[in-house]
VEXDREN-2710 file (C-alpha; in Angstrom, 1 decimal):
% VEXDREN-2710
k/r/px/py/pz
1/UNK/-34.7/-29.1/-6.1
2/UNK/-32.7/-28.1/-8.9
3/UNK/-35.8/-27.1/-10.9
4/UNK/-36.7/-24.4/-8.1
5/UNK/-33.2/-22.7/-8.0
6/UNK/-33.5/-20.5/-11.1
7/UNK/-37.1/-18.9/-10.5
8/UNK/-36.3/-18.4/-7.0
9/UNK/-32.8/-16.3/-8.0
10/UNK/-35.1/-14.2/-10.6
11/UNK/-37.7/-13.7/-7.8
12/UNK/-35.0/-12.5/-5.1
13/UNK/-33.1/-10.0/-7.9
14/UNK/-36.6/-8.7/-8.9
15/UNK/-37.4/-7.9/-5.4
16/UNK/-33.7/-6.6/-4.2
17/UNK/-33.8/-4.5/-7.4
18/UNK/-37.5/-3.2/-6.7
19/UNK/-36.5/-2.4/-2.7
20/UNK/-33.6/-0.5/-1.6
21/UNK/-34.2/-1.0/2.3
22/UNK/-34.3/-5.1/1.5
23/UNK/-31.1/-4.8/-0.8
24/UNK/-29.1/-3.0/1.8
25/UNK/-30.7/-5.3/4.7
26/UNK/-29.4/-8.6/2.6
27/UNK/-25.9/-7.1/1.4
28/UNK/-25.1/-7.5/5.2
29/UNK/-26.0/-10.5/5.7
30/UNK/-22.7/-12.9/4.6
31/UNK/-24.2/-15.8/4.7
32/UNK/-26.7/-15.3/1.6
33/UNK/-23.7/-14.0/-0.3
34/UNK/-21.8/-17.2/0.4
35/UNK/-24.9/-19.2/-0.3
36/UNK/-25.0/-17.6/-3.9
37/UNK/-20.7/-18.0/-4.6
38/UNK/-21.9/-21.8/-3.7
39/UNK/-24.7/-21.5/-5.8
40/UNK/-22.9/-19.9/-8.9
41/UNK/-20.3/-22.7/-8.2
42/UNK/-22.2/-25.8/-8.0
43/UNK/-24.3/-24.9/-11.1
44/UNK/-21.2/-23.0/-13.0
45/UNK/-22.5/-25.3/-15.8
46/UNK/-26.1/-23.9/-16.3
47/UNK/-25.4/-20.5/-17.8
48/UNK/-28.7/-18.9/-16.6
49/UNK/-28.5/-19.8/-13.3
50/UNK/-25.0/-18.5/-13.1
51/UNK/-26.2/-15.7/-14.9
52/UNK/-28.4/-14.8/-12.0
53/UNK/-26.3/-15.5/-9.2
54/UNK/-23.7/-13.4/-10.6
55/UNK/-26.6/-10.0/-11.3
56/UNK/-27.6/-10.6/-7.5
57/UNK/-24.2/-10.7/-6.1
58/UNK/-23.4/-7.5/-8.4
59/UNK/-26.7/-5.7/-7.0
60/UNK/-25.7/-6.5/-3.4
61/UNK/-22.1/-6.3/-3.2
62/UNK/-22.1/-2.8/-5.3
63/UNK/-25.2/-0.8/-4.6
64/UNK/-24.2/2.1/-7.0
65/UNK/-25.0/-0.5/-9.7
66/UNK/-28.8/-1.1/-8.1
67/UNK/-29.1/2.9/-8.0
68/UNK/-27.9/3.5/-11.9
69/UNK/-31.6/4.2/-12.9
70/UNK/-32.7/5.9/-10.1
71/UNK/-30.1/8.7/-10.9
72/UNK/-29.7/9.0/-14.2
73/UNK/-34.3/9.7/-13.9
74/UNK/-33.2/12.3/-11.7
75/UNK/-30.7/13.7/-14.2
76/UNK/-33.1/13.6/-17.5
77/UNK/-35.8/15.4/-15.2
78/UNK/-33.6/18.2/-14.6
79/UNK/-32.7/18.4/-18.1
80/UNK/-28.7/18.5/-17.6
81/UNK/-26.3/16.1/-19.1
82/UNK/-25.7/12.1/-17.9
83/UNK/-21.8/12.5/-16.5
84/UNK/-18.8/10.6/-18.0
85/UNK/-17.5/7.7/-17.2
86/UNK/-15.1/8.3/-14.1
87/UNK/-12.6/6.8/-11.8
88/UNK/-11.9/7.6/-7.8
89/UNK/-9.1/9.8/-7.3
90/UNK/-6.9/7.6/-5.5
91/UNK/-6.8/5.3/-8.4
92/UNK/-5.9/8.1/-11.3
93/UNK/-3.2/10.0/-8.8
94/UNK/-1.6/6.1/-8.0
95/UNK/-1.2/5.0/-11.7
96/UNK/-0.1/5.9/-15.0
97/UNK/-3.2/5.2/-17.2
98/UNK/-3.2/5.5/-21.3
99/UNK/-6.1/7.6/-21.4
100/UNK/-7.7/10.9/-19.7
101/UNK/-10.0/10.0/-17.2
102/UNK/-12.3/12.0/-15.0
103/UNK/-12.1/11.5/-11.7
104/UNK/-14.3/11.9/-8.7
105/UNK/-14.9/11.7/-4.7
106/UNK/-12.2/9.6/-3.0
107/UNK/-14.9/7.9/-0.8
108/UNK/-18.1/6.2/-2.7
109/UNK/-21.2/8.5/-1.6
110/UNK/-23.1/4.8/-1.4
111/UNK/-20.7/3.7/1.2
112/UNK/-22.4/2.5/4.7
113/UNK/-20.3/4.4/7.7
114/UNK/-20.6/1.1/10.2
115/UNK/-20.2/2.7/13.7
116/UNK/-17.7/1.4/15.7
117/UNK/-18.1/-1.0/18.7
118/UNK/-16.3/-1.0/21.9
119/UNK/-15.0/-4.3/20.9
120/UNK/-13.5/-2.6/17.8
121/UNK/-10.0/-4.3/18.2
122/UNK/-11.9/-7.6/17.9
123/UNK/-13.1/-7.2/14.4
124/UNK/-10.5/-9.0/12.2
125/UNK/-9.4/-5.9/9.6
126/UNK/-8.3/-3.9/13.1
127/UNK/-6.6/-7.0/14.7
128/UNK/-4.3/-7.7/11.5
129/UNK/-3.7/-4.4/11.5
130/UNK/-2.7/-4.3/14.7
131/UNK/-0.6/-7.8/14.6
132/UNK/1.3/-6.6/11.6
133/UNK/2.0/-2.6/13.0
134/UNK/3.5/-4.9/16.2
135/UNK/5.6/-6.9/15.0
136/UNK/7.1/-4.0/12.3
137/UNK/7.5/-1.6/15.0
138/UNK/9.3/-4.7/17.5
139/UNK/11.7/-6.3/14.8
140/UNK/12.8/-2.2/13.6
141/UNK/11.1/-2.5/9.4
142/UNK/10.3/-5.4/7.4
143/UNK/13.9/-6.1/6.5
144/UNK/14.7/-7.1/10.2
145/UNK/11.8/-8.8/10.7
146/UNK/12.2/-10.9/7.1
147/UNK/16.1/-11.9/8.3
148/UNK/15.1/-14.1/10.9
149/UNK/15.9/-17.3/10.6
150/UNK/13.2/-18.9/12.9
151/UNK/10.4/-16.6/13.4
152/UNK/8.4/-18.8/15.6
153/UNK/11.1/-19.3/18.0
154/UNK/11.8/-15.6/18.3
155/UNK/7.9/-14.5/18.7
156/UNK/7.3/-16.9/21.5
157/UNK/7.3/-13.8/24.0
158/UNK/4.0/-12.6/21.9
159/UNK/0.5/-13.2/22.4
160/UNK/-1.0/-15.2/19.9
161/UNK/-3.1/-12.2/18.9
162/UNK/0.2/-10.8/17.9
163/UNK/1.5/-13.9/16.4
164/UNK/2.1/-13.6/12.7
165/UNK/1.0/-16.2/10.4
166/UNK/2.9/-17.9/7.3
167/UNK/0.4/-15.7/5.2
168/UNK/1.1/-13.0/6.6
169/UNK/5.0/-14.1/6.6
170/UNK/4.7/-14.5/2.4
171/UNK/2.4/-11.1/2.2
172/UNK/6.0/-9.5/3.5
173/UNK/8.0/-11.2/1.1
174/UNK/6.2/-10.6/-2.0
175/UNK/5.3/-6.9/-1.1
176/UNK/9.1/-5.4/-0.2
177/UNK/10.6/-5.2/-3.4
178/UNK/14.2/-6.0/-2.3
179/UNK/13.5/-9.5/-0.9
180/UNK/11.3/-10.2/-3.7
181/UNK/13.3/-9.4/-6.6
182/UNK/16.0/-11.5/-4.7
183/UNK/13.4/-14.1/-4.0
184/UNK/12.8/-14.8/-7.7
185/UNK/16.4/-14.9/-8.7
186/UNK/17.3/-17.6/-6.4
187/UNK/14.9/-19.3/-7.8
188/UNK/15.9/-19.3/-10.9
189/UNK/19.4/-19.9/-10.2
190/UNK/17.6/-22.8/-7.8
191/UNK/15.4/-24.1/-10.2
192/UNK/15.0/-27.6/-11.8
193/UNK/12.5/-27.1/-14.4
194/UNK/11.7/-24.8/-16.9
195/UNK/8.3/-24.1/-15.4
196/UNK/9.7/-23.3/-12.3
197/UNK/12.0/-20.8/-13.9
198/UNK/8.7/-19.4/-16.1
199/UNK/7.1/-19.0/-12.8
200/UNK/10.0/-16.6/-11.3
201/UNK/10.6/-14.4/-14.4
202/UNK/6.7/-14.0/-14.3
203/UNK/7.2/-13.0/-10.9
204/UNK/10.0/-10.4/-12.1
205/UNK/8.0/-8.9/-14.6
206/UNK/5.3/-7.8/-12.0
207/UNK/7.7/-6.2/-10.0
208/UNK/9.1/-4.4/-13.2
209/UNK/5.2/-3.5/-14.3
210/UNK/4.7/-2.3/-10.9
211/UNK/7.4/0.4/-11.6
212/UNK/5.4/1.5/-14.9
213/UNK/2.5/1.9/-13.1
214/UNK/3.4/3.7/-10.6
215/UNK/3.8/7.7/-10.4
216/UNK/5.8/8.5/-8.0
217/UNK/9.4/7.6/-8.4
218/UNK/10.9/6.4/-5.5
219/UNK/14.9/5.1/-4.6
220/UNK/12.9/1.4/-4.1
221/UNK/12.2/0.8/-7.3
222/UNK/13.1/-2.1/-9.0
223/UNK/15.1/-1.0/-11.8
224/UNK/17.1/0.7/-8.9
225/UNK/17.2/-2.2/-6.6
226/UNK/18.3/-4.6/-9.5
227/UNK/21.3/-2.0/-10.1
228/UNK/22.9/-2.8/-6.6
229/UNK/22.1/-7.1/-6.3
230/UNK/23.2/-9.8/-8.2
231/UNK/21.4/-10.9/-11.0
232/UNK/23.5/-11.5/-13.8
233/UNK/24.2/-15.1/-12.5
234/UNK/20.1/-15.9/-12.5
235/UNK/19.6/-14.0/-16.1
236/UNK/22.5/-16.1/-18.1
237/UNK/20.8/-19.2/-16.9
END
């Protein structure tokens, strides 16, 4: 069985790469790109297999990369100049980056517009959007809804659909600055091993590269946040 798994990973790239209408038909299909994650994980030792597995999952999950030839042919036909390397505009207005960087359309021309169903609140991305918006909007901001001492007791009233989970619960904590920064110097002060007190000043530093990467400058920073808490206490230890 194991013989067979290489040629048949070069037969399906050669065909996905050769027709567009199959590639786009397979992309969609999540369980072949599970199959080849298991694939590229059970043979992570066997460097061409993993080799393949990792072109397929390229060519399905990022179709631009499948259509590179097709458009830089159309380019050298017309005679005008292959285009620079570029970035979308989100990304070079959102960061500081060392370099001058071209950037381009904000959504991918490649992207597939999936209509939406009448059982649109049903689809997972909507319904965490929707159980996070709820229970932001209930508890006033995320610094109300972070102070509660027992959230499962106070969200009993909720449907479960509106229930938030303990991932969801440590997505909050690590994302608002002020609990985080705080977060990490308890532990500090807390901990009992120096790995555990590597662990939070790693954690400090993101927060603190966060800051230099970002453009806008905003009064939740954390060199501003850290001016008005305690930290002294954590640093000296």
């Amino acid at each position: 069985m194991e013989s067979i798994v290489l040629p048949c990973l070069i037969l399906l790239r050669k065909l996905i790469y050769a027709d567009p209408d199959v590639r786009l038909s397979l992309a969609q299909q999540s369980s072949l790109l599970l199959s080849l994650f298991r694939v590229s994980l059970i043979f992570q030792n066997d460097q061409a297999v993993l080799t393949e597995a990792t072109v397929l999952l390229c060519l399905l999950l990022f179709d631009e990369v499948s259509r590179t030839d097709m458009w830089t042919e159309s380019i050298n036909n017309n005679g005008t100049v292959l285009p620079s390397f570029s970035l979308p505009v989100a990304v070079v207005r959102r960061y500081h980056l060392p370099v001058k960087i071209t950037a381009h359309h904000i959504v991918s021309p490649n992207s597939i517009v999936v209509p939406l169903s009448s059982e649109c609140s049903t689809m997972k991305p909507v319904s965490d959007m929707l159980r996070m918006s709820w229970n932001l909007s209930w508890y006033h901001g995320t610094e109300n809804l972070l102070q509660l001492k027992n959230y499962e007791k106070q969200a009993e009233t909720f449907l479960d659909t509106l229930k938030l989970s303990s991932e969801d619960i440590l997505i909050l904590k690590i994302t608002h600055t002020t609990y985080g920064l705080q977060d990490s110097l308890n532990s500090i002060i807390q901990a009992v091993s120096h790995r555990d007190v590597k662990a939070s000043l790693i954690r400090l530093s993101f927060y603190a590269l966060n800051d230099r990467l970002d453009l806008k400058c905003i009064s939740g920073s954390c060199q501003t946040i850290l001016k008005s808490i305690v930290w002294q206490k954590a640093i000296n230890r």
